[in-house]
N, CA, C and O atoms as a MOPAC input file, in Angstrom:
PM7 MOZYME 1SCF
protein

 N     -2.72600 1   -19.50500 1     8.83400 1
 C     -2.97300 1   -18.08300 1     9.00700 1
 C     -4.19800 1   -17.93400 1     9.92600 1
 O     -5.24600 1   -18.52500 1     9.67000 1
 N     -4.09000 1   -17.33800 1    10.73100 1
 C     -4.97900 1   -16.42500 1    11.92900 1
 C     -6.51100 1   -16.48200 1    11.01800 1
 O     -6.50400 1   -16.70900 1     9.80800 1
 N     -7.37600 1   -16.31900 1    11.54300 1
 C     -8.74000 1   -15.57000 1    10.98000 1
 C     -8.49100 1   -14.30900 1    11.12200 1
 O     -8.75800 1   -13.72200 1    10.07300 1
 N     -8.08500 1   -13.58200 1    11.96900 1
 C     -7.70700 1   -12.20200 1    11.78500 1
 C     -6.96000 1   -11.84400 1    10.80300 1
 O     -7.28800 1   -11.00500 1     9.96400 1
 N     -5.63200 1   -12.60400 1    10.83700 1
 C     -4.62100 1   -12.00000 1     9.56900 1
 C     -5.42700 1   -12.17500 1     8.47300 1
 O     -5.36800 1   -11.24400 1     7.66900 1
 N     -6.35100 1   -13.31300 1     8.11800 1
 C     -6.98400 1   -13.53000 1     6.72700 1
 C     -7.68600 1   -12.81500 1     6.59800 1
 O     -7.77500 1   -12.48700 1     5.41500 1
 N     -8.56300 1   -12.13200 1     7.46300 1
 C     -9.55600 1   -10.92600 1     7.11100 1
 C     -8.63200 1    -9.78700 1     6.66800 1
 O     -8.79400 1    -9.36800 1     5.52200 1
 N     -7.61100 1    -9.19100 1     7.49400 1
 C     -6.97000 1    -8.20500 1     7.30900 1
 C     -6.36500 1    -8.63300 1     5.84600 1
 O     -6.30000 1    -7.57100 1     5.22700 1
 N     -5.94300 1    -9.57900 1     5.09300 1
 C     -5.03800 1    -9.73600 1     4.06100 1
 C     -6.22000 1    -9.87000 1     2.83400 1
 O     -5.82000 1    -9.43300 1     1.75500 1
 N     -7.47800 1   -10.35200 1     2.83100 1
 C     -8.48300 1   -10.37200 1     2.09500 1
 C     -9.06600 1    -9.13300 1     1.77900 1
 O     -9.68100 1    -8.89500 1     0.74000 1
 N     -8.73100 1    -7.88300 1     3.25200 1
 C     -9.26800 1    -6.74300 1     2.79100 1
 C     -8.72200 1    -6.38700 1     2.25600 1
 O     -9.37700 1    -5.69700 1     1.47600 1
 N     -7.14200 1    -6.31000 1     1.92300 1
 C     -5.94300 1    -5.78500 1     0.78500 1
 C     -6.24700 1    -6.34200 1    -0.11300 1
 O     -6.62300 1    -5.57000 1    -0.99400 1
 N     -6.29000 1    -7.35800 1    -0.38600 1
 C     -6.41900 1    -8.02100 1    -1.47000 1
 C     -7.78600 1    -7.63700 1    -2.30600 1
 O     -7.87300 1    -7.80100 1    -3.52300 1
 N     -8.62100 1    -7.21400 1    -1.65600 1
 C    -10.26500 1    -6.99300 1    -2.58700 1
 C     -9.93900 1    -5.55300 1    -3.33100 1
 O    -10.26800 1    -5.17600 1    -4.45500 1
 N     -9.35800 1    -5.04400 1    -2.54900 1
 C    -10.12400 1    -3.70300 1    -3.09900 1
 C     -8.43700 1    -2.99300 1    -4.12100 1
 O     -7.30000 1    -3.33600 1    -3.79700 1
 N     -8.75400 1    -1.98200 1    -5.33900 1
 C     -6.97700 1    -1.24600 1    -5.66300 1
 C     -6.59800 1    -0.28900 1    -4.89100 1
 O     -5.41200 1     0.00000 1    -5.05100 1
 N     -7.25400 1     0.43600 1    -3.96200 1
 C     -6.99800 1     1.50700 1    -3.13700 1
 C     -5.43400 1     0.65200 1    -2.30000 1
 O     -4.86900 1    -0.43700 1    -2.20400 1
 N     -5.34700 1     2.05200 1    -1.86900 1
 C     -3.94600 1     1.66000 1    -0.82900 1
 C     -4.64500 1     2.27800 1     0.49300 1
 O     -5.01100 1     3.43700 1     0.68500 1
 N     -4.73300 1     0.96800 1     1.48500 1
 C     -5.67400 1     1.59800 1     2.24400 1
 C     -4.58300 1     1.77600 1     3.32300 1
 O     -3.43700 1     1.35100 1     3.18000 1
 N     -5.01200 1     2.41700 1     4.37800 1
 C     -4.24500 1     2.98500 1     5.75500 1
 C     -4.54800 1     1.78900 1     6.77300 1
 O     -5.53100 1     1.05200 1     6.70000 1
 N     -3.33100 1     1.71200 1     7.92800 1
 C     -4.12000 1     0.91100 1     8.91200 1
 C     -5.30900 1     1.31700 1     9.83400 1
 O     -5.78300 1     0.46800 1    10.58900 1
 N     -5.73000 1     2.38700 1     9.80700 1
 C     -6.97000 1     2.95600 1    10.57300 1
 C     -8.26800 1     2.38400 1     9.36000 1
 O     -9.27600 1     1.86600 1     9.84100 1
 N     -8.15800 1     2.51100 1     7.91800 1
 C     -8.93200 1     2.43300 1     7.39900 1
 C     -9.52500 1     0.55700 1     7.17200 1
 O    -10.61700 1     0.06700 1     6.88100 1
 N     -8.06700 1    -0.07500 1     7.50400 1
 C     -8.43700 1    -1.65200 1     7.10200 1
 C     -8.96600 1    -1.78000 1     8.32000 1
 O     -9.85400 1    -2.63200 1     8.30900 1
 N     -8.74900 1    -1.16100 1     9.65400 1
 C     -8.85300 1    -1.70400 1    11.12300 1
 C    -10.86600 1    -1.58600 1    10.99700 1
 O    -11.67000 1    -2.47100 1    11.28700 1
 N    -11.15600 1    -0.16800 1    10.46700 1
 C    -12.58700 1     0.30300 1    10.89200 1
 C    -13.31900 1    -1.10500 1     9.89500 1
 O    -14.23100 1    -1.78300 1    10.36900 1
 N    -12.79900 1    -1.34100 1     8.63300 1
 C    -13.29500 1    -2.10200 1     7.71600 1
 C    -13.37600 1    -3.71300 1     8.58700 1
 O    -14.50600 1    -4.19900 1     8.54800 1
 N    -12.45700 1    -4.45000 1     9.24800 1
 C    -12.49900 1    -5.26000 1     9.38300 1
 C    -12.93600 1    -5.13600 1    11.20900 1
 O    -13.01800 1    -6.10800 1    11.96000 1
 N    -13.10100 1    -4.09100 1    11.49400 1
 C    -14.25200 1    -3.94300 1    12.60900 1
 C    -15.70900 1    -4.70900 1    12.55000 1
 O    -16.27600 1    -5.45900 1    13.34400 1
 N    -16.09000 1    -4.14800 1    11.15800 1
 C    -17.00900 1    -4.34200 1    10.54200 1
 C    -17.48300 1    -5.92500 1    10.23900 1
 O    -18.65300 1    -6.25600 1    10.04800 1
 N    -16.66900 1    -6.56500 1    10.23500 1
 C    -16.86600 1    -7.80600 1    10.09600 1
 C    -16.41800 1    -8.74400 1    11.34400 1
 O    -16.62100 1    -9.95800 1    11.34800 1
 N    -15.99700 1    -8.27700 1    12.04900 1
 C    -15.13800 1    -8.84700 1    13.14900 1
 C    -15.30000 1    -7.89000 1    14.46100 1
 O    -14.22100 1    -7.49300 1    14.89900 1
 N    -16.25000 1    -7.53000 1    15.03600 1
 C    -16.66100 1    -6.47300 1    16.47800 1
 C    -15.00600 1    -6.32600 1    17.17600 1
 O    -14.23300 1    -5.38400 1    17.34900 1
 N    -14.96800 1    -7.96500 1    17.48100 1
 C    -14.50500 1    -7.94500 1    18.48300 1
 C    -12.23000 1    -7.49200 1    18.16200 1
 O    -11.30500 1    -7.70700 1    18.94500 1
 N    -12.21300 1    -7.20100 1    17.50300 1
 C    -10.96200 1    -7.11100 1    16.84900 1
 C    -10.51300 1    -5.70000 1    17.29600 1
 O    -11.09500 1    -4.62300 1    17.42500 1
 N     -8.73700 1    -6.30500 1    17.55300 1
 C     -8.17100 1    -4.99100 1    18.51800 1
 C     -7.53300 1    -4.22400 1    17.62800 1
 O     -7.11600 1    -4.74800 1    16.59600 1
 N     -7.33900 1    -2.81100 1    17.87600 1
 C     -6.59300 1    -1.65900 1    16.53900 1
 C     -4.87700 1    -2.47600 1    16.57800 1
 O     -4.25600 1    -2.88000 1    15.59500 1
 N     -4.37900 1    -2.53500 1    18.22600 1
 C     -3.15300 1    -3.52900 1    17.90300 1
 C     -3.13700 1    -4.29500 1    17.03600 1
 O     -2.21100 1    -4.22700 1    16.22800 1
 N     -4.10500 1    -5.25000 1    16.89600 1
 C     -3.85900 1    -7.09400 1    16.35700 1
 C     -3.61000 1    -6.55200 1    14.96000 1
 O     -2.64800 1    -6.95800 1    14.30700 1
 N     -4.49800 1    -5.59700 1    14.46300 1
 C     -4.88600 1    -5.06000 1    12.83300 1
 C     -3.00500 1    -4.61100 1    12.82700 1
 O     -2.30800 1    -5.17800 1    11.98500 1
 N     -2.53400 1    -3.89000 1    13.52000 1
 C     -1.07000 1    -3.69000 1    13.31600 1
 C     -0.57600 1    -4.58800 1    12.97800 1
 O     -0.49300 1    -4.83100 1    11.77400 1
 N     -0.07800 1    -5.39400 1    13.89900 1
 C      0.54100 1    -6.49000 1    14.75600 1
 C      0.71700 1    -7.38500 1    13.26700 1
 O      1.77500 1    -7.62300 1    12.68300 1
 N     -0.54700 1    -7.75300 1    12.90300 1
 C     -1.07100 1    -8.80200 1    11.47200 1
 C     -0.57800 1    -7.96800 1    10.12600 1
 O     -0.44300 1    -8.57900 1     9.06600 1
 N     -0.31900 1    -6.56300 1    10.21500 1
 C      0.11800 1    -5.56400 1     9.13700 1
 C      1.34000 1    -6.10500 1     8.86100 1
 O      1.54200 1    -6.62500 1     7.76300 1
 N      2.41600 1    -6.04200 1     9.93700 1
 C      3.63500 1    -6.01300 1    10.25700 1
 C      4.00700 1    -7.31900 1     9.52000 1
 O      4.73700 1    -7.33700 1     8.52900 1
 N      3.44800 1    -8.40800 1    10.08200 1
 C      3.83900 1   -10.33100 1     9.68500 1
 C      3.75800 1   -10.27200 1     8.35200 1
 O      4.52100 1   -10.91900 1     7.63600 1
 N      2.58800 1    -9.29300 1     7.77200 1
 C      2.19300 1    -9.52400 1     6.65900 1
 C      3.24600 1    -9.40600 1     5.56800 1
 O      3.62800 1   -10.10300 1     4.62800 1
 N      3.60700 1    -8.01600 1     6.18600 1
 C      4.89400 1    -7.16500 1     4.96000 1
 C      5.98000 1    -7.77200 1     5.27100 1
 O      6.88700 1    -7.81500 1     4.43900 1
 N      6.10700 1    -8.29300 1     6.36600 1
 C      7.51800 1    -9.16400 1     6.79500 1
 C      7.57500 1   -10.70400 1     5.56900 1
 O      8.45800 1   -11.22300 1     4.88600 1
 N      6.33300 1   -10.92900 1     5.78000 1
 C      6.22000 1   -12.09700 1     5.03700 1
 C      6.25500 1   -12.14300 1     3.55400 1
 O      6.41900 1   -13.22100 1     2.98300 1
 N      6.09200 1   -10.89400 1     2.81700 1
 C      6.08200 1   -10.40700 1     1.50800 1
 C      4.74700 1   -10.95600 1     1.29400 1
 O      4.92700 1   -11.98700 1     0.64600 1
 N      3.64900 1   -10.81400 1     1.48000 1
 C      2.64500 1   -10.81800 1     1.20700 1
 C      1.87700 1    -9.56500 1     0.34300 1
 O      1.04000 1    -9.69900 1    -0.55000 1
 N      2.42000 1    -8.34000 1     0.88600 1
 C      1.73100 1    -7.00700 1     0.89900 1
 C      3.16700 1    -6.14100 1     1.04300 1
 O      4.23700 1    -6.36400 1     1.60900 1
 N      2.65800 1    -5.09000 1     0.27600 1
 C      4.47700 1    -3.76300 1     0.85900 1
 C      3.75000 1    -2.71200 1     1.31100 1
 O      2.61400 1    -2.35700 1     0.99500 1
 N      4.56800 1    -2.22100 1     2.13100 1
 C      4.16000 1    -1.04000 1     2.85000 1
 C      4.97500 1     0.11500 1     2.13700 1
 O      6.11000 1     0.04200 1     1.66800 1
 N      3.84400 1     1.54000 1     2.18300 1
 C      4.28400 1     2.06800 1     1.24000 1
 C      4.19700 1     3.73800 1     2.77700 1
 O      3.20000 1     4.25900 1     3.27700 1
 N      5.87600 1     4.06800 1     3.04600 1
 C      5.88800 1     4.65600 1     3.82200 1
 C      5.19100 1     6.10600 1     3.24600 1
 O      5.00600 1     5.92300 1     2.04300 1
 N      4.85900 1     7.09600 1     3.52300 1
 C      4.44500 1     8.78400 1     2.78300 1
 C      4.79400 1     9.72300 1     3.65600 1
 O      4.50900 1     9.80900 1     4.85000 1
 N      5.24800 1    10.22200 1     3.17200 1
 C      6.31000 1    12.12500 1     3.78900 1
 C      4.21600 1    12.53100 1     4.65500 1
 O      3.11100 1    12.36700 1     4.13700 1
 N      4.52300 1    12.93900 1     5.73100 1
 C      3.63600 1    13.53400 1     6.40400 1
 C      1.85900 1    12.45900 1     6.20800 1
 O      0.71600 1    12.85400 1     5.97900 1
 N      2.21800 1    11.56900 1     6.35300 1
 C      0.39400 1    10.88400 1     6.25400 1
 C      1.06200 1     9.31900 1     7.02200 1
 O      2.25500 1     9.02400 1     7.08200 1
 N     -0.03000 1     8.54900 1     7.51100 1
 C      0.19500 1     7.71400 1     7.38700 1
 C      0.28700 1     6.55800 1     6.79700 1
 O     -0.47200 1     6.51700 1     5.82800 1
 N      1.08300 1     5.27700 1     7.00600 1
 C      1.71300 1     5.15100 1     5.83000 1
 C      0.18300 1     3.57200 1     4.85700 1
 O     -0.77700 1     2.88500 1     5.20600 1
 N      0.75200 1     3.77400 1     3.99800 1
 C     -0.37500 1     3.17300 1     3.35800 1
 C      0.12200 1     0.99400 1     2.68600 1
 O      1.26400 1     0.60400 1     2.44200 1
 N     -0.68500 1     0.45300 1     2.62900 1
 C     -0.24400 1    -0.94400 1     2.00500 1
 C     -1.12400 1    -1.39100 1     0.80900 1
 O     -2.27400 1    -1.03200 1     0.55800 1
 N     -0.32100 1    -2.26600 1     0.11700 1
 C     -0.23300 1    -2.11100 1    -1.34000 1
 C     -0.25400 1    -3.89500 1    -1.49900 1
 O      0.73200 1    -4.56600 1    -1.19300 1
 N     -1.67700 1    -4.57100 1    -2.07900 1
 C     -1.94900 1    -5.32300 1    -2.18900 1
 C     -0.56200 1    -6.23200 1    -3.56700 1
 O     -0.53800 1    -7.46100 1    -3.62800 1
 N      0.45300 1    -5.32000 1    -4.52900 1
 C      0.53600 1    -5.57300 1    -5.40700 1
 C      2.11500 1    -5.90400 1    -4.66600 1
 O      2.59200 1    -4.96200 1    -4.03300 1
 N      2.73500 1    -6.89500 1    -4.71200 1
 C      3.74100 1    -6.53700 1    -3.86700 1
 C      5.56900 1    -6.98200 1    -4.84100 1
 O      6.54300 1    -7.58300 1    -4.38800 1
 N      5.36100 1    -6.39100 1    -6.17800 1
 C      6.38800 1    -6.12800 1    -6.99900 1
 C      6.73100 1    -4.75600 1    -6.98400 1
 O      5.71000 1    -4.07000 1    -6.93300 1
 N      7.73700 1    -4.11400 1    -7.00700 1
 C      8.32400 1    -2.70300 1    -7.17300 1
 C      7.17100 1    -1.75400 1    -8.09500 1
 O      6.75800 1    -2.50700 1    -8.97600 1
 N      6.71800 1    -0.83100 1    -8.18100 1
 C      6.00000 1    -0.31900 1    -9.15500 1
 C      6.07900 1     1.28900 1    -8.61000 1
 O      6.18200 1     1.70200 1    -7.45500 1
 N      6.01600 1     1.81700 1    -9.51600 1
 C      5.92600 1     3.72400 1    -8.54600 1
 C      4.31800 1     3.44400 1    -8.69000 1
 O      3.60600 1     2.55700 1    -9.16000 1
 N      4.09100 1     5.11900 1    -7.79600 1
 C      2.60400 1     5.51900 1    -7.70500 1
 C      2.51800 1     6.74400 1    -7.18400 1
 O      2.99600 1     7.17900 1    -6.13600 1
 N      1.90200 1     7.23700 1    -7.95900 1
 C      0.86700 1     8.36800 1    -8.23400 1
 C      0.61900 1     8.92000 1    -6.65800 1
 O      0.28900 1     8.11000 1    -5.79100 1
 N      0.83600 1    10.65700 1    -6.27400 1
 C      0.09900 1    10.38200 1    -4.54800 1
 C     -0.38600 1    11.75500 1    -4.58500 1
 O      0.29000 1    12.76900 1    -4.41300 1
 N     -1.63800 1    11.67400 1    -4.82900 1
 C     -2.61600 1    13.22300 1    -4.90800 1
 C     -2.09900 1    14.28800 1    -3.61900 1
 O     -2.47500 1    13.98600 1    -2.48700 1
 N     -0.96400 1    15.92400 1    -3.85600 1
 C     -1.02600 1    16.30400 1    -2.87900 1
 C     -2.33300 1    17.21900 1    -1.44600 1
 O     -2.34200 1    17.80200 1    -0.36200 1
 N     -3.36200 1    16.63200 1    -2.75400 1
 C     -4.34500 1    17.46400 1    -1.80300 1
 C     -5.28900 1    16.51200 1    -1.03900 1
 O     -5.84100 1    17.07100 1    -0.09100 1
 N     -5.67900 1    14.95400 1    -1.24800 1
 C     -6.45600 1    14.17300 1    -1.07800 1
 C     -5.51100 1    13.10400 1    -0.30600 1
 O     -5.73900 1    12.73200 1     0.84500 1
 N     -4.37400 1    12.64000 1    -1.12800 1
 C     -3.62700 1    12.14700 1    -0.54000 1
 C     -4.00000 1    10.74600 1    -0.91600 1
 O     -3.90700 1     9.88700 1    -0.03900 1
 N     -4.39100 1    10.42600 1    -2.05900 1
 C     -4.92500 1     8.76000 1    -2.61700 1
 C     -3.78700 1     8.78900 1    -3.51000 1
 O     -3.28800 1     9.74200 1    -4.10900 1
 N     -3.41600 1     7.35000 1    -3.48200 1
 C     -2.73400 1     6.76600 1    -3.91200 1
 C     -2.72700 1     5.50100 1    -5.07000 1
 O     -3.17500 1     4.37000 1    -4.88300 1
 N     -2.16700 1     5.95600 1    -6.16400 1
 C     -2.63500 1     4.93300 1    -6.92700 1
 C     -1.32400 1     4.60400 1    -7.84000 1
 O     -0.28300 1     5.24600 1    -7.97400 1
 N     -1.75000 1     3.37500 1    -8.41700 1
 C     -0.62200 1     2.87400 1    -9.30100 1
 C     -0.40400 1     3.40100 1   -10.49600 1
 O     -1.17300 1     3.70000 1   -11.41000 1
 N      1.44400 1     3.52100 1   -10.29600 1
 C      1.57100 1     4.41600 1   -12.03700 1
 C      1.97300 1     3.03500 1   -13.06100 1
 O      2.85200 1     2.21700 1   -12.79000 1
 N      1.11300 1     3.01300 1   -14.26300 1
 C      1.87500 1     1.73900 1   -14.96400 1
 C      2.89000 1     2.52600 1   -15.67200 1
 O      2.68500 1     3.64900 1   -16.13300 1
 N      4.28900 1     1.70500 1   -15.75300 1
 C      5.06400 1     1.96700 1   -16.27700 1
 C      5.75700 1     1.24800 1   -17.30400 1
 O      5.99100 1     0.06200 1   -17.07100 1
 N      6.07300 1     1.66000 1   -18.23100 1
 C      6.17800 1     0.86600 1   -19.55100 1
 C      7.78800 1    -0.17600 1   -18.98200 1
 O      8.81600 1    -0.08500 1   -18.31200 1
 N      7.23400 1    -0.83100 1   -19.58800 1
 C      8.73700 1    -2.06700 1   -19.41200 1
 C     10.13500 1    -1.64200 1   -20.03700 1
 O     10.48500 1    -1.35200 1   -21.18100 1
 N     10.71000 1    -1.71300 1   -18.96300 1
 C     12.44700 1    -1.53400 1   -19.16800 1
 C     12.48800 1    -0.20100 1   -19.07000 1
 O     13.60100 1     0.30700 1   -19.20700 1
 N     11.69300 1     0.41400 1   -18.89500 1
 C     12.33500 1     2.35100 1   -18.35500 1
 C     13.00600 1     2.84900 1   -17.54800 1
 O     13.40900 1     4.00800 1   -17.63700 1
 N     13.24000 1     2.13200 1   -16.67300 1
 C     14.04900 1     1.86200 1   -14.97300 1
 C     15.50500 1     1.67900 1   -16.01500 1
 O     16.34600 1     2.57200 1   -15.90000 1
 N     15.73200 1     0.77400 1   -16.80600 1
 C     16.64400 1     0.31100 1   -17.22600 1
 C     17.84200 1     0.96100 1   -17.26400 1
 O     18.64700 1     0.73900 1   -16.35900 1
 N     18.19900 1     1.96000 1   -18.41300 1
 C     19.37400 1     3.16500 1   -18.13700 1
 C     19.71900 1     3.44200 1   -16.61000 1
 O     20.88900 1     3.31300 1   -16.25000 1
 N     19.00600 1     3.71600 1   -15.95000 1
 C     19.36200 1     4.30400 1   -14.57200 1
 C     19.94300 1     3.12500 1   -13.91500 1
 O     20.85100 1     3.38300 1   -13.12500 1
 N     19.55800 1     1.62500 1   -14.09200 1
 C     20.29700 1     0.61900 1   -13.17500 1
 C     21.18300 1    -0.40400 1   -13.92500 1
 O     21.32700 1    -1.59200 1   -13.63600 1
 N     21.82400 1     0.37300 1   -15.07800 1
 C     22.22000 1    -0.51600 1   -15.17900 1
 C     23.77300 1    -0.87200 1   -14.66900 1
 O     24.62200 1     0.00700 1   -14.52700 1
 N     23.95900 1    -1.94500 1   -14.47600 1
 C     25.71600 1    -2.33600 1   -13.89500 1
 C     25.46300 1    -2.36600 1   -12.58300 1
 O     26.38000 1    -2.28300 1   -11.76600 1
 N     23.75900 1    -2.53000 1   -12.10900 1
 C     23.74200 1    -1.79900 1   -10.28500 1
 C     22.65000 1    -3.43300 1    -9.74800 1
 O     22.16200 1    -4.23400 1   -10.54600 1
 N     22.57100 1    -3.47700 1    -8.62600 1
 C     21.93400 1    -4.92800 1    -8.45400 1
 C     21.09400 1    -4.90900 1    -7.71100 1
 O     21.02300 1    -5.64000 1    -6.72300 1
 N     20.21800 1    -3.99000 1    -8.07100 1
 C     18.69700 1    -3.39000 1    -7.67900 1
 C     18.09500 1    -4.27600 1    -7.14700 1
 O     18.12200 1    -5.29300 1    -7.83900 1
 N     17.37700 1    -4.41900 1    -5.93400 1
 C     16.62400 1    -5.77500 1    -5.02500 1
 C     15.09300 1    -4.89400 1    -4.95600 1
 O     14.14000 1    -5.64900 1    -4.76400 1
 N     14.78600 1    -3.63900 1    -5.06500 1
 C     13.55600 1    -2.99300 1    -5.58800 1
 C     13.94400 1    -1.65900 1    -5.42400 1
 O     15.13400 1    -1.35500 1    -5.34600 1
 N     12.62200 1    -0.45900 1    -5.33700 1
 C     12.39600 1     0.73200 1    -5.19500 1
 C     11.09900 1     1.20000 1    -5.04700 1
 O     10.11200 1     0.46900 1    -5.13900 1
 N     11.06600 1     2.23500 1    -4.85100 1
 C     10.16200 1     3.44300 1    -4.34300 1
 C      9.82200 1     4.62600 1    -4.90300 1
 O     10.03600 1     5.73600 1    -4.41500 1
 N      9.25800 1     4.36800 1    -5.99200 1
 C      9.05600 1     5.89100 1    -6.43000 1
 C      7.43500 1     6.64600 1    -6.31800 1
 O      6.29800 1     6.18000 1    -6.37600 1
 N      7.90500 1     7.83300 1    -6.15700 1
 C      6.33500 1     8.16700 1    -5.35100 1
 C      6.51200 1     9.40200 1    -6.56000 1
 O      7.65900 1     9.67800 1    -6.91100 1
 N      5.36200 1    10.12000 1    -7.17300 1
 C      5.16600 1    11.12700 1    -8.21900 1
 C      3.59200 1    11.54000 1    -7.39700 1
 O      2.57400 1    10.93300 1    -7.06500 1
 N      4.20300 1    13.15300 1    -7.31300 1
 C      3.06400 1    13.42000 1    -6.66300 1
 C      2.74600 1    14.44800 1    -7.99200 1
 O      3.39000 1    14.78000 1    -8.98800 1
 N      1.11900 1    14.82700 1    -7.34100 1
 C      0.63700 1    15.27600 1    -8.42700 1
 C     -0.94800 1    16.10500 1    -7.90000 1
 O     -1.51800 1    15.68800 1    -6.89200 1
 N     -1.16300 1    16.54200 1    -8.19900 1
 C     -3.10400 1    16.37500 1    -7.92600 1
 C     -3.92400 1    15.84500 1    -8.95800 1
 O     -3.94400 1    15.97200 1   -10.18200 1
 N     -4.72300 1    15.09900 1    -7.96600 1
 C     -5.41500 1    14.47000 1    -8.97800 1
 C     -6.88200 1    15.10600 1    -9.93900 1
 O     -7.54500 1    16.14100 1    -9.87700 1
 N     -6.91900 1    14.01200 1   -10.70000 1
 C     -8.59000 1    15.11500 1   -11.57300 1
 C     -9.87100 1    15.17600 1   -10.56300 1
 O    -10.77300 1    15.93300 1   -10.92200 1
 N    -10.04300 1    14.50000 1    -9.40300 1
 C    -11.26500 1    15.21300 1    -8.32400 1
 C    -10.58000 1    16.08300 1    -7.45500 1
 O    -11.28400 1    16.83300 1    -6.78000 1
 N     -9.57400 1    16.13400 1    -7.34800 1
 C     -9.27900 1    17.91500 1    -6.50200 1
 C     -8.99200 1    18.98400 1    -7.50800 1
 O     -8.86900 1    20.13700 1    -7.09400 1
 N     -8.90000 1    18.79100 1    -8.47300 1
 C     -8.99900 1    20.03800 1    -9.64700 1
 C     -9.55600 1    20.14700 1    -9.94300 1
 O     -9.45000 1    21.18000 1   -10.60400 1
 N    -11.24500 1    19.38000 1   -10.09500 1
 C    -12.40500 1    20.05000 1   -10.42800 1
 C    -12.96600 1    20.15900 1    -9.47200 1
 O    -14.05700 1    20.72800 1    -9.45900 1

């Protein structure tokens, strides 16, 4: 792996946020001057190709990546727009798939969260 891709995949990996590619690019600016907004793509792309990381597309924002890279829904504040993981109790999916040969999913529950309501 690249020193670039490893910075970019270490910054997913540190933090639970679902960060944006503008937000990992400025972060690993930070550690790396010389690093292009392409390469930060470019290394996004291999990454999720590689199942390392999933990319988590969003209706009107750009799209965000998700250090956790098993099926899981999540939570997506409509006023802030943060994204976080919903835990979901085991086997609840179940009724809905069953007889069906599910390879993953996407579920997004939007909501506002408790710092834009107070």
């Amino acid at each position: 792996m690249t020193r670039q891709r490893q910075l970019i995949y270490n910054i997913i990996r540190a933090a639970p946020e679902h960060r944006t590619a503008e937000e990992i690019y400025d972060l690993a600016r930070s550690e790396m001057p010389s690093l292009a907004r392409g390469t930060v793509y470019r290394n996004l792309g291999v990454l999720v190709r590689d199942g390392r990381i999933r990319k988590l597309e969003m209706a009107d924002a750009p799209a965000r990546y998700d250090r956790e890279r098993r099926p899981h829904p999540h939570l997506v504040c409509e006023k802030c727009g943060r994204v976080t993981d919903l835990i979901m109790p085991e086997g609840l999916l179940d009724p809905l798939t069953a007889g069906l040969a599910v390879t993953g999913y996407d579920l997004k529950l939007y909501h506002v969260c408790p710092a834009c309501r107070g």
